[in-house]
N, C-alpha and C positions, 0 to 999 in steps of 0.2 A: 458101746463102740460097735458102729457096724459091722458084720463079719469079715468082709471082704480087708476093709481096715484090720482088724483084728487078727489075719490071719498072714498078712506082710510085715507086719511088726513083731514079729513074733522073733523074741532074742534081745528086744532092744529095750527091755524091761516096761516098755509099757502093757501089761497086764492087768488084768483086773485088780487085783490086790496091790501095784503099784498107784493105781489111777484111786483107790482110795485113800493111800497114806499121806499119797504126793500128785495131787493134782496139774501141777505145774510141771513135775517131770514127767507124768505119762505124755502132757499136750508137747513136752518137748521132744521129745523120744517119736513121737508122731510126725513133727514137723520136720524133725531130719530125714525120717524115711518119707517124705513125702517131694522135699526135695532133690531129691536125687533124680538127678537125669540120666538116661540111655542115649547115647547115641551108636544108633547103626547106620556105616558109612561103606560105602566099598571103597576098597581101597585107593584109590585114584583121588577121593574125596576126602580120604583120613589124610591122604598126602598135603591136599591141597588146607586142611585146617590147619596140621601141624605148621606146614609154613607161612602161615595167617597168624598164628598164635607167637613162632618164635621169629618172627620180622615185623612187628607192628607198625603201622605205619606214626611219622613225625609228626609230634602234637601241633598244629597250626594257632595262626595267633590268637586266633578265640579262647581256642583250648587253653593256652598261655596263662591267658587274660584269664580264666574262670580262676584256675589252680592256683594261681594269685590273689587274688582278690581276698579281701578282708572278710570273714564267714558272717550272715544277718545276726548270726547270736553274740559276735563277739563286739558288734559295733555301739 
């Protein structure tokens, strides 16, 4: 594990001796701290997502139409 990686994960049990017993949970443990995002916004901007996030706009009829539609696996 590269160090830079190795040294953000650090608490989230991906460590060496987790990444030997359980290969699957170190790369899992990695992918969570990998994705996480930062956003820095000033504040005028934080305003303007909050009200983007809690007023979304009305799904139109495409949208309708997708969220409806029959899924390729189940047909």
């Amino acid at each position: 594990m590269p160090k830079r990686l190795r040294s953000s994960v650090k608490g989230t049990g991906a460590d060496a001796a987790t990444a030997r017993r359980s290969p699957a949970a170190a790369t899992r443990s990695i992918d969570v701290v990998l994705d996480q995002r930062l956003f820095v916004l000033e504040p005028d901007q934080h305003r303007t997502l909050m009200q983007v996030l809690d007023d979304p706009v009305e799904p139109g009829p495409k949208l309708r139409w997708l969220l409806h539609r029959t899924p390729a696996w189940q047909k």
